[in-house]
N, C-alpha and C positions, 0 to 999 in steps of 0.2 A: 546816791545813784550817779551824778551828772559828775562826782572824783573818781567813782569805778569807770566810767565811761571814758571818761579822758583818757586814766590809767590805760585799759586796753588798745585804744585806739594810739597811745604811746609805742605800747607794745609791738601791734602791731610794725609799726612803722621801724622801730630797732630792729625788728628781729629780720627783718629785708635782707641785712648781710650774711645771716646766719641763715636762713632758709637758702639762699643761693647755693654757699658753701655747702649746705646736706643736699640740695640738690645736683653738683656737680659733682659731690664726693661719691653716692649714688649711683650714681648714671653711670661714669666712669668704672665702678667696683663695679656692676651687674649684677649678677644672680650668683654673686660668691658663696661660699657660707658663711655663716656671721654676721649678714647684711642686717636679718631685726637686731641683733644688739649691737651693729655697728651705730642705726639711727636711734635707738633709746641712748646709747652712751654719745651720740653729738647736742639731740635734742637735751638732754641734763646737763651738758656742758655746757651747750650756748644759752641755756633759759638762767642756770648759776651765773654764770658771768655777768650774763642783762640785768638779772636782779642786783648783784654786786655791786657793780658800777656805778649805777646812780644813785646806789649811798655813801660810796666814796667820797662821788661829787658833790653830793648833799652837807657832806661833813664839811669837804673846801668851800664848797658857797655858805654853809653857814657861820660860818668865821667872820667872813663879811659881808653878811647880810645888815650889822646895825651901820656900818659908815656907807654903805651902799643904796641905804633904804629909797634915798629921794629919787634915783634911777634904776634899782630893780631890776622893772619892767621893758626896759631900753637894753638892759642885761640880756633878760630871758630871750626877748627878740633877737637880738642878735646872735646870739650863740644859738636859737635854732634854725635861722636861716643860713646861718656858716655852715652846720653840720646837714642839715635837709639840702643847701644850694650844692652844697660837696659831694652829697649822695647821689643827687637826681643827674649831676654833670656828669660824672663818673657811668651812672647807666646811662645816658642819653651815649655820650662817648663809648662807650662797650669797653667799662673799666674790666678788670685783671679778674678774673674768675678764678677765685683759689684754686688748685690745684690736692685735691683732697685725698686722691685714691687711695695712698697708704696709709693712712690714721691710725700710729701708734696715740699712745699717751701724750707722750710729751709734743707732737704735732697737733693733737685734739686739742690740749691747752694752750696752747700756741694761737691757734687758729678763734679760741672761745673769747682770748684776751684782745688779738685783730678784731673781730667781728661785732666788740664791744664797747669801744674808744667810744665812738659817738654817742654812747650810752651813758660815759663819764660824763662829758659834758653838758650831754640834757640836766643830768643829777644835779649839777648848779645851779640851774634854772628853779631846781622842787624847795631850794632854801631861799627861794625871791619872791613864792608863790603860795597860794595856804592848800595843801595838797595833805591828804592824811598819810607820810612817808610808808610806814609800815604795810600798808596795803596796796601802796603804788606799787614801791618794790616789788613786790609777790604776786598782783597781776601782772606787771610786766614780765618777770620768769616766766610764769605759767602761763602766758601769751605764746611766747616765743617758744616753750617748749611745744604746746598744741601747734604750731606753725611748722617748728623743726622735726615734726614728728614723724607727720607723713609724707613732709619734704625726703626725708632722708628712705622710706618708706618703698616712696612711691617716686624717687630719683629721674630714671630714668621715663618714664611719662611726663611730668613736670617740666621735663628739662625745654619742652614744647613752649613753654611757656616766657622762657627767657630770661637770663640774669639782669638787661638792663630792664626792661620791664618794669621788674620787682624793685627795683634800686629805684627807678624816678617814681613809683608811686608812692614808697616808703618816705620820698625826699622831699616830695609834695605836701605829705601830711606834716610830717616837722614843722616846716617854712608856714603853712596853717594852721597850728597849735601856737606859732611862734606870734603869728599874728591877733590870734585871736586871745592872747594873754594881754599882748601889745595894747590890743582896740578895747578890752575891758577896762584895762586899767585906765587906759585916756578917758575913757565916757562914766568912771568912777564905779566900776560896778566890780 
């Protein structure tokens, strides 16, 4: 239960860039046609991607995980307060709101592999950590795609809400995931 918890709450926190993106993508298109399957086909895009990613990165941190063993944890910390400090600056600052309105294919992929970076580099972090990989991965999609869903949905309402918002809470929970891998490992647990 307390690795599904994480997982989601991982999730959550990735899918920040990607809820933004269906929300401006949204907002901007309006009451086009095609809007439900423009947000099923972002929310499948960006939930693929988030799941992807961090078994990319999983596969690169697991390489060295045995000559890295004795600092880990000094690892996982750092690489999610780089990626969460990056995030939350970026929203505090009123970082770049993708610009989504015409979402062909090859821009929806485009935009699923942007929205996902930070996602690679968490996935380093799950080959430093005892994390059940296979079911990380797949609540994290299926986070982000439940996120990206009625972001893309319900765009234009949402958009009330704010892209930096959503970025420093997304970048908060990182930096406290990051910590609190940090503070178990010190105290042996």
């Amino acid at each position: 239960m307390h690795d599904a918890v994480t997982a989601i709450t991982t999730g959550l926190a990735l899918s920040a860039d990607a809820v933004a993106v269906a929300i401006a993508a949204t907002a901007s298109a309006g009451a086009r046609p095609g809007r439900v399957r423009r947000a099923f086909a972002m929310a499948a895009t960006f939930g693929g991607f988030q799941a992807l990613m961090p078994l990319l990165g999983w596969l690169g941190g697991a390489a060295l995980k045995e000559p890295l063993a004795a600092v880990d944890h000094w690892i996982a910390f750092a690489l999610l307060l780089a990626v969460g400090g990056k995030m939350a600056w970026e929203g505090w600052r009123g970082g770049d709101e993708a610009d989504a309105s015409e979402m062909g294919w090859r821009r929806l992929l485009l935009l699923g592999v942007a929205t996902s970076i930070d996602a690679l580099a968490v996935g380093v972090t799950f080959a430093f950590i005892a994390m059940p990989l296979l079911l990380t991965v797949a609540l994290i999609g299926a986070t982000t795609f439940a996120c990206c869903l009625p972001a893309g949905l319900l765009g234009g309402r949402l958009a009330a809400l704010g892209h930096g918002r959503v970025q420093i809470a997304g970048g908060l929970v990182l930096v406290g995931l990051g910590a609190k891998i940090l503070i178990e490992h010190l105290r042996g647990g």
